[in-house]
N, C-alpha and C positions, 0 to 999 in steps of 0.2 A: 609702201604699206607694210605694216608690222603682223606676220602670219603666227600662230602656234599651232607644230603640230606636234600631238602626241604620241609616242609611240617614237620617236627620233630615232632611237639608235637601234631599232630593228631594221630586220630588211629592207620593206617596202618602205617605213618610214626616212630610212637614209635616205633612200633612193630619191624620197620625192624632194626633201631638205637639199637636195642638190642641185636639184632643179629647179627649183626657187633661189635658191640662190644665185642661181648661174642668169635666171631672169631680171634679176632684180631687187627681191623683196629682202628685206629684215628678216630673217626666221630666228624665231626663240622653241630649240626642239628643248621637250620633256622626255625623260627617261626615268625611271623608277631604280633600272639595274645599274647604270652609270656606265655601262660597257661602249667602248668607245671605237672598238677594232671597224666598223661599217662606216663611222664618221672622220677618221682621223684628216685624211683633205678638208674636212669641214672646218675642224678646230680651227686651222691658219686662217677663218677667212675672218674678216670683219663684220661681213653680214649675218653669221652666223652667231648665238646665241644657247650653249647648253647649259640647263637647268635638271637639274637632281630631286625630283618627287614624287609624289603620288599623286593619281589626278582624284582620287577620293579624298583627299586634305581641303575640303574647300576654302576655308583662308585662302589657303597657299594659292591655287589654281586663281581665286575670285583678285585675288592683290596681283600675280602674275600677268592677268588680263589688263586689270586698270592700270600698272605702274607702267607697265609695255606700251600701253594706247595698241591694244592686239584686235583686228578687224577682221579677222575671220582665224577660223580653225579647223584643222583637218584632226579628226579623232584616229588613232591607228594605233593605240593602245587598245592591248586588250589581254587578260589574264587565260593562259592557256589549260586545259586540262591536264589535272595532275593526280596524284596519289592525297594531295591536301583535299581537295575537293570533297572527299567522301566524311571526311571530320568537319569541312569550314565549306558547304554547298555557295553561301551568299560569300564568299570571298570574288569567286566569278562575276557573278549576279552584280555586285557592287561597283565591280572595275567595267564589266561590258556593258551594262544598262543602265545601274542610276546613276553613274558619271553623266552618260547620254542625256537624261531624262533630265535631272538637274541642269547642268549648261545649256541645254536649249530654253528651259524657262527663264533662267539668269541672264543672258546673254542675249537674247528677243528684249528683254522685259527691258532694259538697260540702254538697246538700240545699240549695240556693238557691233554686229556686224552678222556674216555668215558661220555656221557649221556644216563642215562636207566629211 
């Protein structure tokens, strides 16, 4: 089974990419930063799969789903508080909620699978 999760190259998101991997699964991690220091055992693996974007680009996320055949997803992206924040409020707002809000309607609506 083909997983994406977002948020890949952070903490928690490595951690989980590893585990899935070590299970079994296909995992296609997304990253925004491209920072790979949490992942680097991951690159070598086969199962593994990193991608470079935004989860607010919906093309990109909605093509990522379908080209992949991806049947569930774990969210664990999400835009930290910053000094930006008090100029750009919905830059947050965009990356921690309506990513959410959107892919769950998209992705029910479609019959793909699970978001956890």
């Amino acid at each position: 089974m083909n997983i994406l999760v977002t948020g890949a190259t952070g903490f928690i998101g490595s951690h989980l990419c590893k585990e899935l991997v070590q299970i079994g699964y296909q995992v296609f991690g997304l990253s925004r930063s491209g920072r790979t220091a949490n992942i680097k055992s991951l690159l070598l693996q086969q199962e593994f799969h990193l991608e470079i974007g935004d989860i607010r680009d919906a093309d990109m996320m909605r093509n990522m789903i379908k080209d992949n055949h991806i049947k569930s997803i774990f969210h664990l992206a999400a835009q930290l508080p910053s000094g930006s924040d008090i100029n750009n409020p919905f830059l947050s707002f965009d990356t921690n909620v309506e990513f959410v809000i959107e892919s769950i309607r998209n992705f029910y609506k479609r019959g793909y699978g699970n978001i956890v």
